[in-house]
Backbone as a chain_set.jsonl record, in Angstrom:
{"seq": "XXXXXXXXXXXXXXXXXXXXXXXXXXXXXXXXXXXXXXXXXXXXXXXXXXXXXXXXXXXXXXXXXXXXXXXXXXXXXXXXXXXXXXXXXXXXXXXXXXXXXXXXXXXXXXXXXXXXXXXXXXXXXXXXXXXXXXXXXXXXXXX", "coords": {"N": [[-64.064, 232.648, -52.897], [-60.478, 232.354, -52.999], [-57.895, 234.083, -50.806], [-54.594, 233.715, -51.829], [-52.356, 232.988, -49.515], [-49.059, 234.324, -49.372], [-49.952, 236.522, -50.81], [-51.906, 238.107, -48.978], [-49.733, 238.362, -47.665], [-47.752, 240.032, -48.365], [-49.741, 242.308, -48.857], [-50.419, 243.162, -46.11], [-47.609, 243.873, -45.169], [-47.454, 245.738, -46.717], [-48.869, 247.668, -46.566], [-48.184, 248.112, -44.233], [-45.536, 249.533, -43.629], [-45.99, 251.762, -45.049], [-47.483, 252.987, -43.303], [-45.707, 253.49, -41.369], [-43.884, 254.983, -42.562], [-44.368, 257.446, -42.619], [-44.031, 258.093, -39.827], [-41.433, 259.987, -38.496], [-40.622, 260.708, -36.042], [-38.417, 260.713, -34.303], [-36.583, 262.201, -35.781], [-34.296, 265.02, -36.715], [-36.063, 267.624, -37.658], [-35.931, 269.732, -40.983], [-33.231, 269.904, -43.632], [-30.145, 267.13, -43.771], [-26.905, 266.785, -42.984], [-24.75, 264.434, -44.374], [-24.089, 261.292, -43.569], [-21.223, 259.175, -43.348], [-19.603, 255.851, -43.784], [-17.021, 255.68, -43.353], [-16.51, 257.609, -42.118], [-16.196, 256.829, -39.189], [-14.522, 254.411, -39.33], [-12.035, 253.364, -37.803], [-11.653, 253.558, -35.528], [-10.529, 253.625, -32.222], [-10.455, 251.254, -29.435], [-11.018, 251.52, -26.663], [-12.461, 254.533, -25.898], [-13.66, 257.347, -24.642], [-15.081, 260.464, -24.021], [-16.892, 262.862, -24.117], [-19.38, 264.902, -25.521], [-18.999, 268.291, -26.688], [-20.143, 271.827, -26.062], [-19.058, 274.513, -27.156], [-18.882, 278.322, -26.813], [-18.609, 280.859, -28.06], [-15.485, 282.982, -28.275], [-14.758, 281.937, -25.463], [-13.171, 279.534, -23.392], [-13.316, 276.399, -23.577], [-12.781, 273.28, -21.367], [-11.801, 270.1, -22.173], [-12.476, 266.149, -21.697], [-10.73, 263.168, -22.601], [-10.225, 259.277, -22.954], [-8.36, 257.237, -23.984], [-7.396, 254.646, -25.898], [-4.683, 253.098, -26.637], [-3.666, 251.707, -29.229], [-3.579, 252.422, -31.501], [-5.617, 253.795, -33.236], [-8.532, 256.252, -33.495], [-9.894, 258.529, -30.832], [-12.379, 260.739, -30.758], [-13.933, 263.821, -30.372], [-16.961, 265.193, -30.419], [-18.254, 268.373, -31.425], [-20.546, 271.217, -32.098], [-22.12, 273.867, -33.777], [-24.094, 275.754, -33.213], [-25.938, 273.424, -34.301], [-24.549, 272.655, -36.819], [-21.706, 271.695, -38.576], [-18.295, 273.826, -37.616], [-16.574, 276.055, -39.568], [-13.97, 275.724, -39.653], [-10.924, 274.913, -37.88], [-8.366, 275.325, -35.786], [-5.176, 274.216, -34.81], [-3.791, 275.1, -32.124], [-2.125, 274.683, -29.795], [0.356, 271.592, -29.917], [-0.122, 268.479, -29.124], [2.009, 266.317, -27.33], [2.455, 263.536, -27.641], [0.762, 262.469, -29.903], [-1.454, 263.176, -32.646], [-3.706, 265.354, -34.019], [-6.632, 265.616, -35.655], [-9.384, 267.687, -37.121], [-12.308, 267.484, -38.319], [-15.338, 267.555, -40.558], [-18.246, 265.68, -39.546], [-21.039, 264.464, -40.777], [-23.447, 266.761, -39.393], [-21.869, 268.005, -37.436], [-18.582, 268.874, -35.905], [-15.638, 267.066, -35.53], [-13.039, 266.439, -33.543], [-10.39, 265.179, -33.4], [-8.069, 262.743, -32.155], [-5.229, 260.963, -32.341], [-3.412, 258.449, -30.526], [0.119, 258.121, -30.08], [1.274, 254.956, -31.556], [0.996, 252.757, -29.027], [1.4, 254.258, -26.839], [0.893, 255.268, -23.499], [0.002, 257.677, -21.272], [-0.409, 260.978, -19.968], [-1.597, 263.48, -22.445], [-2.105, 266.126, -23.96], [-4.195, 269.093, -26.016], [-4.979, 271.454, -28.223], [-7.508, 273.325, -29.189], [-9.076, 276.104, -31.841], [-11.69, 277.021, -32.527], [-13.695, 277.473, -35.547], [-16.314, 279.9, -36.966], [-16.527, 282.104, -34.71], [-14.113, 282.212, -32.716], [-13.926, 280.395, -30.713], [-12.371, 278.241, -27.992], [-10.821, 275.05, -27.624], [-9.884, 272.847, -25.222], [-8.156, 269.87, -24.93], [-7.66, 267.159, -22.259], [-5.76, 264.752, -22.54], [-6.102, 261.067, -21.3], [-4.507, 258.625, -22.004], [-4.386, 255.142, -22.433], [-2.914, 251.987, -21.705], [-2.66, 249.417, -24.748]], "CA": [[-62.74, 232.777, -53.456], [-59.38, 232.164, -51.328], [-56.697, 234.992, -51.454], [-53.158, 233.252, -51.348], [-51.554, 233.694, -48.312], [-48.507, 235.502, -49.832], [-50.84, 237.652, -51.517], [-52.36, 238.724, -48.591], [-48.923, 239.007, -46.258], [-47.464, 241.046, -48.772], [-50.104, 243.854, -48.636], [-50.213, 243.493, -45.055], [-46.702, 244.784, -45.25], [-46.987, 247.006, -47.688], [-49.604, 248.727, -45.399], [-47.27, 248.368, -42.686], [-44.309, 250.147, -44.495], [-46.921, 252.621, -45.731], [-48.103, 253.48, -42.194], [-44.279, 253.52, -40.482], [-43.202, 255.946, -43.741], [-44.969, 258.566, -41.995], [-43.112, 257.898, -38.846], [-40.197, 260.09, -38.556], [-40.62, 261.55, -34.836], [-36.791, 260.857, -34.052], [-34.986, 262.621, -36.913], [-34.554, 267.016, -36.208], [-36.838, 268.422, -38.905], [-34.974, 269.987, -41.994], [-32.109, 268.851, -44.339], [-29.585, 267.0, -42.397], [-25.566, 266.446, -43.764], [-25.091, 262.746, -44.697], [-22.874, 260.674, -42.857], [-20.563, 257.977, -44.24], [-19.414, 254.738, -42.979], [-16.059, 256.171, -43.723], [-16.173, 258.744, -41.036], [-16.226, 255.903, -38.163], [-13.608, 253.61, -39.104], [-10.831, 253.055, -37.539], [-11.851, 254.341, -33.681], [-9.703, 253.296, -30.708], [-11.384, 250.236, -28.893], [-11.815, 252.153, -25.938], [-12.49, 256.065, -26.411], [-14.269, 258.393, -23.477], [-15.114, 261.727, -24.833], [-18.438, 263.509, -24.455], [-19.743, 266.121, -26.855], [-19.14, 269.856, -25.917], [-20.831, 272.916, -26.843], [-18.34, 275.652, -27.343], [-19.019, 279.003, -26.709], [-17.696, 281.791, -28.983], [-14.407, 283.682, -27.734], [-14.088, 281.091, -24.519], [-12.595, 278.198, -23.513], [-13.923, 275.027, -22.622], [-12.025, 272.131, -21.197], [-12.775, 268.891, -22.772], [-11.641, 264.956, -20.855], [-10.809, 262.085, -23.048], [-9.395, 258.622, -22.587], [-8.448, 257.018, -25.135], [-6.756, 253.231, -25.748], [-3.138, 253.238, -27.786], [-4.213, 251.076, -30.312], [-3.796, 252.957, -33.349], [-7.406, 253.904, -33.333], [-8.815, 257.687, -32.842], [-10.727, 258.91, -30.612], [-12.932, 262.39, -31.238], [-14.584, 264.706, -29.196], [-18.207, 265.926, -31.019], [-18.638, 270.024, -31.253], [-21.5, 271.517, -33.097], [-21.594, 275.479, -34.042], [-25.608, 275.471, -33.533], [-26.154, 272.48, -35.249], [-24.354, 272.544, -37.796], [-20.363, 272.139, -38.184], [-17.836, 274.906, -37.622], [-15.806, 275.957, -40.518], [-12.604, 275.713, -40.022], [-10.633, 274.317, -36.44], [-6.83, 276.148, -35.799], [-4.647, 273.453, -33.919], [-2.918, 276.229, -31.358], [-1.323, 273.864, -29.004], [-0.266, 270.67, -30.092], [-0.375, 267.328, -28.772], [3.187, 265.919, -27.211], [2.104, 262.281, -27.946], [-0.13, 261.993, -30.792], [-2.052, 263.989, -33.652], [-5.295, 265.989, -34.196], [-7.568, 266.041, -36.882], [-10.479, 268.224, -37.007], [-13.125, 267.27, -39.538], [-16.757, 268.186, -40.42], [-18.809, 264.749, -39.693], [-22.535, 265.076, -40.387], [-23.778, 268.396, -39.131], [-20.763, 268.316, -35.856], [-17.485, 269.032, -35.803], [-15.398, 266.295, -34.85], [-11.995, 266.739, -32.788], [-9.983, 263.278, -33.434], [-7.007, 262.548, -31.16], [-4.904, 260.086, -31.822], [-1.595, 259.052, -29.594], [1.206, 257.375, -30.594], [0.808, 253.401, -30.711], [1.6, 252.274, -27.492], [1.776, 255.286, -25.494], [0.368, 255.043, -22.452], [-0.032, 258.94, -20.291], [-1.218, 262.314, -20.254], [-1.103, 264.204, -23.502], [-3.041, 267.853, -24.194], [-4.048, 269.9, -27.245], [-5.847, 273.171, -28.063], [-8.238, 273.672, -30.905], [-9.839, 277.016, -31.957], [-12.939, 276.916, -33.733], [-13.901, 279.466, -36.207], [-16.359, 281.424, -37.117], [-16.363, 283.18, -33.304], [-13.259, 282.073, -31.853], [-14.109, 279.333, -29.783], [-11.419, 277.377, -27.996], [-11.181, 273.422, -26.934], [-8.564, 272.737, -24.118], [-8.26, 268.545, -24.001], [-6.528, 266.934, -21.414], [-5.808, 263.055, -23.067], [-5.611, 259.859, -20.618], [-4.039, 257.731, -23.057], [-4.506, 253.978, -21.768], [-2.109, 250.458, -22.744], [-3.915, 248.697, -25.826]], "C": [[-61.732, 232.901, -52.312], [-58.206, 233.45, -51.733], [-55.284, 233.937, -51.228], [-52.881, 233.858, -50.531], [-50.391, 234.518, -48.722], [-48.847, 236.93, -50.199], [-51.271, 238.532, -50.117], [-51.365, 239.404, -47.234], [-48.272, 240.071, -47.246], [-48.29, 242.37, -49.367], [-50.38, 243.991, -47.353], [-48.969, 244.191, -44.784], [-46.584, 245.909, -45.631], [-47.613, 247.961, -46.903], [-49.127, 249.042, -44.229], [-46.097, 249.518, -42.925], [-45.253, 251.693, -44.892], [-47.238, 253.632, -44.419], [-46.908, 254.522, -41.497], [-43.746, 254.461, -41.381], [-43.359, 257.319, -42.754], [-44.32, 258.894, -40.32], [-42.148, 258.29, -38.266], [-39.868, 260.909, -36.744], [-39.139, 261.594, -34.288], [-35.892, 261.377, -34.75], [-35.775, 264.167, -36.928], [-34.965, 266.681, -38.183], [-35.509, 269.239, -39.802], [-33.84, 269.119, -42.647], [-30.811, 269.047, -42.799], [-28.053, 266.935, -43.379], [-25.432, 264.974, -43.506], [-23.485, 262.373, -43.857], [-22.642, 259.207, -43.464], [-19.875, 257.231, -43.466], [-17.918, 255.462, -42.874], [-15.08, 257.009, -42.158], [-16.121, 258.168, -39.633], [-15.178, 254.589, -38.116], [-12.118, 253.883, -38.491], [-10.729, 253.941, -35.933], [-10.898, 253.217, -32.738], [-10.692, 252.183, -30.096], [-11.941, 251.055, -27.815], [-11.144, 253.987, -26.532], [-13.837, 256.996, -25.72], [-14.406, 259.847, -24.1], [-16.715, 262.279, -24.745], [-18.336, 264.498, -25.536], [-19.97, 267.346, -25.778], [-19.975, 270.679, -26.748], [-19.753, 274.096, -26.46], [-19.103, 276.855, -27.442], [-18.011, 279.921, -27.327], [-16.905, 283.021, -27.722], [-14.276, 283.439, -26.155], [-13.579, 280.119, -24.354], [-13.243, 277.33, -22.721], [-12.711, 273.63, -22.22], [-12.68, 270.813, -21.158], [-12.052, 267.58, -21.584], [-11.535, 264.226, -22.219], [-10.312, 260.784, -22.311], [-9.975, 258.044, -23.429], [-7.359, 255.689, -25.12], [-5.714, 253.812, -27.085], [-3.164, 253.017, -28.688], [-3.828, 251.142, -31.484], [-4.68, 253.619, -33.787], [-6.776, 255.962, -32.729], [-9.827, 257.788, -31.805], [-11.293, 260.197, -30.828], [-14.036, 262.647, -30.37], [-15.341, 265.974, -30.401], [-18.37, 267.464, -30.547], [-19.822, 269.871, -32.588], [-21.132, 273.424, -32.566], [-23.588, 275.222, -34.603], [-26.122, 274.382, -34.136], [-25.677, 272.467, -36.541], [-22.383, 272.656, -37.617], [-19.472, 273.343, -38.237], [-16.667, 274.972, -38.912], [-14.262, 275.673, -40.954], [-11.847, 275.212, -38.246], [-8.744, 274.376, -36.773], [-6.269, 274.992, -34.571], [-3.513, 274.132, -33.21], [-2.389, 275.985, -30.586], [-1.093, 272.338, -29.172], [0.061, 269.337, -29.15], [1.544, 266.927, -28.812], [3.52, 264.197, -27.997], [1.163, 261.53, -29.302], [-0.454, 263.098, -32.197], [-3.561, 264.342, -33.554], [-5.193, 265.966, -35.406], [-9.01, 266.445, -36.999], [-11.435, 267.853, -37.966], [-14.619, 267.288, -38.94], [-17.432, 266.646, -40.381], [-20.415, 264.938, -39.494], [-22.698, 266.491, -40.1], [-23.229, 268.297, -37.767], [-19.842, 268.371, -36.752], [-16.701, 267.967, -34.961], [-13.701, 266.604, -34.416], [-11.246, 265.309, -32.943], [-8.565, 263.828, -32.997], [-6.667, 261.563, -31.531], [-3.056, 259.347, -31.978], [-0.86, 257.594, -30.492], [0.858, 255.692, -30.507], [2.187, 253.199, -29.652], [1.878, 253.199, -26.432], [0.611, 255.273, -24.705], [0.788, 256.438, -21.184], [-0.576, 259.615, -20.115], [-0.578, 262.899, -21.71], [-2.198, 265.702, -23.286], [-2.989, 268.333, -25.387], [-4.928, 270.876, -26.957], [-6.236, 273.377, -29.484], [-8.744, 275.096, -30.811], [-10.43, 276.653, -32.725], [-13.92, 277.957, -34.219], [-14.982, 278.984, -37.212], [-16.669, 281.202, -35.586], [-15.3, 282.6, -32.435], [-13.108, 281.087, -30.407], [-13.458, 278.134, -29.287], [-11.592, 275.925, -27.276], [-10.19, 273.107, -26.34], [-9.377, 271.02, -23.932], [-7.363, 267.569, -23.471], [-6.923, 265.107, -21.948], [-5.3, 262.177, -21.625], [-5.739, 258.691, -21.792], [-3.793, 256.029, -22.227], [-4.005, 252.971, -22.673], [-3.456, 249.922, -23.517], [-4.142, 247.297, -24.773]], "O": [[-61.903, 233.324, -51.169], [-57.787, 233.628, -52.877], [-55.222, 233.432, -50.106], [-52.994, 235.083, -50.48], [-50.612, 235.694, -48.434], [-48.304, 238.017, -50.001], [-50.953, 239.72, -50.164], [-51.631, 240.228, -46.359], [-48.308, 241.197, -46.751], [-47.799, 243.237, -50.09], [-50.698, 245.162, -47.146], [-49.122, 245.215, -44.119], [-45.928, 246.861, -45.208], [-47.034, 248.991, -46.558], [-49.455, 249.907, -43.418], [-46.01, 250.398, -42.068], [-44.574, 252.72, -44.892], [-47.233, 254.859, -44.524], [-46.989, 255.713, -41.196], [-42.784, 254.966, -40.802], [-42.439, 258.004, -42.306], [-44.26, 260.037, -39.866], [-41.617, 257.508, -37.478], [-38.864, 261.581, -36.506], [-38.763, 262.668, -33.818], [-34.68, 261.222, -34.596], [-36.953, 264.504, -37.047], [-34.563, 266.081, -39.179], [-34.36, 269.325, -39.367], [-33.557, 267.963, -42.333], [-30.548, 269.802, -41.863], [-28.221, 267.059, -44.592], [-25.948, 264.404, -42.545], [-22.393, 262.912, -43.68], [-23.452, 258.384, -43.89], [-19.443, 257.728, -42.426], [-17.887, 255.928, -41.735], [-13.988, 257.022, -41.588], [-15.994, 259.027, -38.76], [-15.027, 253.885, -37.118], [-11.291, 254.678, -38.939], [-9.878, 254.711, -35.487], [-10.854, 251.998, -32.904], [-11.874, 252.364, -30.387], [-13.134, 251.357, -27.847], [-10.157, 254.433, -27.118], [-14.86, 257.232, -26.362], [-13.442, 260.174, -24.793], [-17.564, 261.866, -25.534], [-17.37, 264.784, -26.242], [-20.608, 267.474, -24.733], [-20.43, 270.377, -27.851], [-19.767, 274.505, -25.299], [-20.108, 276.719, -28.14], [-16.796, 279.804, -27.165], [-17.408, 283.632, -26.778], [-13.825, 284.345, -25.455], [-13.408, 279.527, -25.419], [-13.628, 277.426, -21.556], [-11.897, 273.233, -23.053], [-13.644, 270.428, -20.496], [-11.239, 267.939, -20.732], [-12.294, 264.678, -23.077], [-9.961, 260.941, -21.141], [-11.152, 257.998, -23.785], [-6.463, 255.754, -24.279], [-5.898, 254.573, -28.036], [-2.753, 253.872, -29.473], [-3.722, 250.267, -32.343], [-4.517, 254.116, -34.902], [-5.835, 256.558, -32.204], [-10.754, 256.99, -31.95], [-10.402, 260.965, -31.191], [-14.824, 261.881, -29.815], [-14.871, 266.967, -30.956], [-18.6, 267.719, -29.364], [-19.993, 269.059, -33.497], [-20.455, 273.984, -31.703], [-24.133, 274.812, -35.628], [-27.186, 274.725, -34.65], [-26.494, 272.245, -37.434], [-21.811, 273.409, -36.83], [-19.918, 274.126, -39.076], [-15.969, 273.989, -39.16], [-13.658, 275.494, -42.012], [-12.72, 275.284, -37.381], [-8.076, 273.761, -37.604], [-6.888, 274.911, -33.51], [-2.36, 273.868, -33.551], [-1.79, 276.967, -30.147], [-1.99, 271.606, -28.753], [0.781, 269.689, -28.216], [2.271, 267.105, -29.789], [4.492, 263.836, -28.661], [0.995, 260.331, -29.525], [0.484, 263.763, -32.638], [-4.425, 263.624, -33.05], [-4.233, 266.163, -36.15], [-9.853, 265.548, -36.975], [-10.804, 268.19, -38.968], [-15.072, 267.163, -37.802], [-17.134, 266.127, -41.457], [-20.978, 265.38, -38.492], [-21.988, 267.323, -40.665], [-24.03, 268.486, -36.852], [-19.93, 268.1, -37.949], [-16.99, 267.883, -33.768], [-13.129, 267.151, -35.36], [-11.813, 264.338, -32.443], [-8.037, 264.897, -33.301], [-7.516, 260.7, -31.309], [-2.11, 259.478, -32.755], [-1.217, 256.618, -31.152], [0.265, 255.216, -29.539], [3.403, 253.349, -29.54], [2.459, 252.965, -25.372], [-0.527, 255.267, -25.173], [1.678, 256.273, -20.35], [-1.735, 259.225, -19.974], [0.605, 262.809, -22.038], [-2.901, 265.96, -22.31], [-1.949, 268.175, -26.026], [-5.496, 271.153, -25.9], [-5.591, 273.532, -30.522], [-8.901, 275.458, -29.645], [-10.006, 275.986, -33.668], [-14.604, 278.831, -33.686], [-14.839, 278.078, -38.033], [-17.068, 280.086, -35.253], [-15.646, 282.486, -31.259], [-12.365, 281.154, -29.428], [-13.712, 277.055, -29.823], [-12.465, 275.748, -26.427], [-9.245, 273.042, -27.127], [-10.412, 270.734, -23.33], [-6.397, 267.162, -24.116], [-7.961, 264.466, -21.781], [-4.319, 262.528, -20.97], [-6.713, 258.109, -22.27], [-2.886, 255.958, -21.398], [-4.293, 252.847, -23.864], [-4.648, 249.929, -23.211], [-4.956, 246.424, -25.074]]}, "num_chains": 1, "name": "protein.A"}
C-alpha cells in the first residue's frame, strides 16, 4: 500500500509543530501583558534611546536622539518587570511632548519634538510607586 505524499507531509508537520509547541526557552516564565500593534505605530524614523532601570527615590539620566518627523521616540523603564503605575511629568519639554504609557510589562517614556525642530530639548519624569526620577537630555535631529 502507498501513503499519498500529502498524507504523509502533513503528519510530518504536524509532528513538527507538535515537537516545537514544547519549545518556549525564549519567553520569561509566567503570565506576560499583551502587546498591541497599536503601541508601535507611529515611531520617529530614527530614535536612539536605551532602556533604563530606575532606582527608587534617585535620578537617572537618560540620552535620546530622536528625528523631527512627527514620529515618537520612547525610552523603555520597567518597575521589576512589570510597569510602573503612574509617571508625574515634573519638568517639561521646551520643544515637544511626553507621554508616559504602560506597554507590555515596561513603562514607556515617549518624546516627541515639534515637527521640524532640530536641537536640544530636556524633560523630567517621576515614576511612582517609589519615587523614581528620569532626567532626558533630547538630540532632536532634521527629518
Amino acid at each position: 500500500m502507498t501513503i499519498p505524499r500529502h498524507t504523509t507531509l502533513f503528519f510530518g508537520l504536524a509532528a513538527i509543530g507538535a515537537l516545537l509547541q514544547g519549545c518556549d526557552a525564549g519567553k520569561p516564565s509566567g503570565p506576560a501583558a499583551r502587546l498591541y500593534e497599536v503601541d508601535f505605530k507611529g515611531a520617529a524614523k530614527t530614535c536612539e534611546a536605551a532602556k533604563q532601570k530606575p532606582v527608587a527615590g534617585k535620578t537617572i539620566e537618560a540620552a535620546m536622539k530622536v528625528g523631527s518627523d512627527g514620529g515618537w521616540c520612547g525610552v523603555p523603564t520597567s518597575n521589576d518587570s512589570k510597569p510602573f503605575a503612574a509617571g508625574l511629568l515634573t519638568a517639561r519639554p521646551e520643544h515637544g511632548k511626553v507621554l508616559v504609557r504602560s506597554v507590555g510589562d515596561a513603562t514607556r517614556i515617549d518624546y516627541t519634538p515639534e515637527f521640524g525642530f532640530a536641537g536640544a530639548d530636556s524633560f523630567t519624569v517621576e515614576l511612582l510607586p517609589g519615587s523614581a526620577v528620569v532626567h532626558v537630555a533630547v538630540t532632536a535631529v532634521p527629518r
